[in-house]
N, C-alpha and C positions, 0 to 999 in steps of 0.2 A: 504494500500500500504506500502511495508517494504520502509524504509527509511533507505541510507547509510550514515554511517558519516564517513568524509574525514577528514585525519588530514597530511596534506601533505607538508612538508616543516619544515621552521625555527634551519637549522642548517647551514648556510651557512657561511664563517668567513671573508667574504668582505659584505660591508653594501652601500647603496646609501646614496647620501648625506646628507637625510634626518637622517640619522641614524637607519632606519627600516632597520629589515635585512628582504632581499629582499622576501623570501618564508614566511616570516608572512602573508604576502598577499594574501594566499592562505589556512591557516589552517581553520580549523573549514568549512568547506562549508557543508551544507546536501544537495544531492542529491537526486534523485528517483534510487529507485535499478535496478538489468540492466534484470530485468523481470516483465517490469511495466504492461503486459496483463496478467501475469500469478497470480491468489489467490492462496494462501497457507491456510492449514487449520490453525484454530484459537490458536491451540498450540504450532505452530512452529512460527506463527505471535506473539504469546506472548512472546515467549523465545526467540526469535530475537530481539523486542522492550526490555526486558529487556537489553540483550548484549549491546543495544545501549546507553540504558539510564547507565549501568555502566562504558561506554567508557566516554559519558558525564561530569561524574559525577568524571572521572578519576583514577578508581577503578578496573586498568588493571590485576589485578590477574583474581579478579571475572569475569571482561569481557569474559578474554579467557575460562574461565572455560566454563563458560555459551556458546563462540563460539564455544568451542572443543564438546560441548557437542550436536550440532547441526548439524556438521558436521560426528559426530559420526554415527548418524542418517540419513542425510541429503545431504552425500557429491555433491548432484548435486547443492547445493545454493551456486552462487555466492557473496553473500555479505558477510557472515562468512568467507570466505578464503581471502575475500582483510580485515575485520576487522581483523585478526588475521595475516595479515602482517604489519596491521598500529600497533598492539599491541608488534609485536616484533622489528620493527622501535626504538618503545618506547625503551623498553627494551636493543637497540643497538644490538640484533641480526640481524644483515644485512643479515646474508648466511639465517635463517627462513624465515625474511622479502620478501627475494626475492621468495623466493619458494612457498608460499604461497602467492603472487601477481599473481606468475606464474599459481597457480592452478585456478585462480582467472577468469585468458586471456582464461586459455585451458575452462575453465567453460565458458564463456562467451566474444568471443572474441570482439564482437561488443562495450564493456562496457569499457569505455577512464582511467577510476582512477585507473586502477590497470596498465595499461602502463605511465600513469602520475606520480605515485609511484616507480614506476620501474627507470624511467627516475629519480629521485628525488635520491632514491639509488645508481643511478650508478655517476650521481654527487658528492654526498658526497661520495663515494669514490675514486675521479679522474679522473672517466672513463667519460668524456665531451663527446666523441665523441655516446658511448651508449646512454647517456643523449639524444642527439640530437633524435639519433633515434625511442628509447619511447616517446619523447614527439613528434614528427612529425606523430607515428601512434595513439596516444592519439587523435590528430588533423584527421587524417585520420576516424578514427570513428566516431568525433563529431568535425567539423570545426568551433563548437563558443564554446568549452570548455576553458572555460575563466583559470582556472589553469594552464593548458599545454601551451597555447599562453604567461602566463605571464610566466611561466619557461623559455621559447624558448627566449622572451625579457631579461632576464635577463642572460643566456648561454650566448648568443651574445656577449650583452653590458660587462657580468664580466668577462668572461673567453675566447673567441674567439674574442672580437674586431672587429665583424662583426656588423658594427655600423648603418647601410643604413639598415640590417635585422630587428637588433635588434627595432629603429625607427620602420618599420612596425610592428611589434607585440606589442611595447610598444600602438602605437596610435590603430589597433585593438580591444586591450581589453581595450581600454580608451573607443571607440563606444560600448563594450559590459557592460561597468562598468562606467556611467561619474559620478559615487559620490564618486567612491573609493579615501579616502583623500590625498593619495601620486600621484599618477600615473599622474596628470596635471606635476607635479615640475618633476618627472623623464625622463618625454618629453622632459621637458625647456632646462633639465643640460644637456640630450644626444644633442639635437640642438645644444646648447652651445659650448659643446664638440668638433663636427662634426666642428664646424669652426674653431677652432683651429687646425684640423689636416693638 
């Protein structure tokens, strides 16, 4: 089974209390790819698993090479086109980024991390209200995709001040995640919070 690696977040420039900024909490996730009935022959499943282990290993030239080269090939695989938007993320090509997320949706639209990505994009550049939007169809797709609910918790709480929301998505992904080591004390301060207003 190809496996995707998510690297979603951690550029955000308000932090919780904690001093975690807030999309850490979200990087590094591996997922199952968004064609978990479908086998690939054993060449494209090996030069896939290499891309990944070079994402890994943080070794994004060779990554992309190895992704472009599969796509070269292969443009119906959805996991090369959302890795090669987490590789140009890296890179701070935002305009690749997105386009290559996009190809990711039109590939496969059922599949939450490339609209959870998107959503992540259009944050870091301002666009909140986009944000909302990819992260709500992120949820639409998979309604326990614990990335996009924590993004949705933290839009609220940072940047919208829709605090009654943000509360429900914080304690959501606290029932989909209870060892995550921040998310109890991010409850407490939003409570906290909510009374003083």
């Amino acid at each position: 089974m190809i496996v995707l690696i998510v690297l979603l977040g951690a550029c955000a420039p308000l932090t919780k209390p904690s001093g975690e900024t807030p999309e850490l909490a979200v990087v590094n996730e591996n997922v199952k790819g968004p064609d978990p009935n479908r086998s690939y022959p054993e060449p494209i499943e090996r030069e896939y698993t290499r891309a990944l282990d070079l994402l890994q290993q943080k070794q994004w030239q060779k990554a992309e090479q190895s992704l472009r080269t599969l796509i070269a090939t292969h443009p119906e695989l959805c996991g090369p086109w959302f890795n090669l938007a987490v590789v140009a993320r890296h890179d701070e090509d935002f305009s690749g980024a997105e386009s290559y997320a996009q190809s990711s949706v039109q590939c496969n639209p059922d599949y939450p991390e490339p609209h959870n990505l998107l959503g992540v994009l259009d944050r870091e550049q301002g666009d909140f209200s986009a944000a909302e939007i990819h992260y709500l169809q992120a949820l639409k797709v998979n309604s326990d995709y614990a990335p996009a609910i924590l993004n949705l918790a933290f839009l609220y709480d940072l940047y919208f001040g829709r605090l009654e929301e943000a509360l429900n998505y914080y304690q959501r992904y606290f029932e989909l995640n209870p060892d995550h080591p921040q998310i109890e004390n991010w409850i407490i301060d939003l409570k906290n919070r909510m009374k003083d207003v």
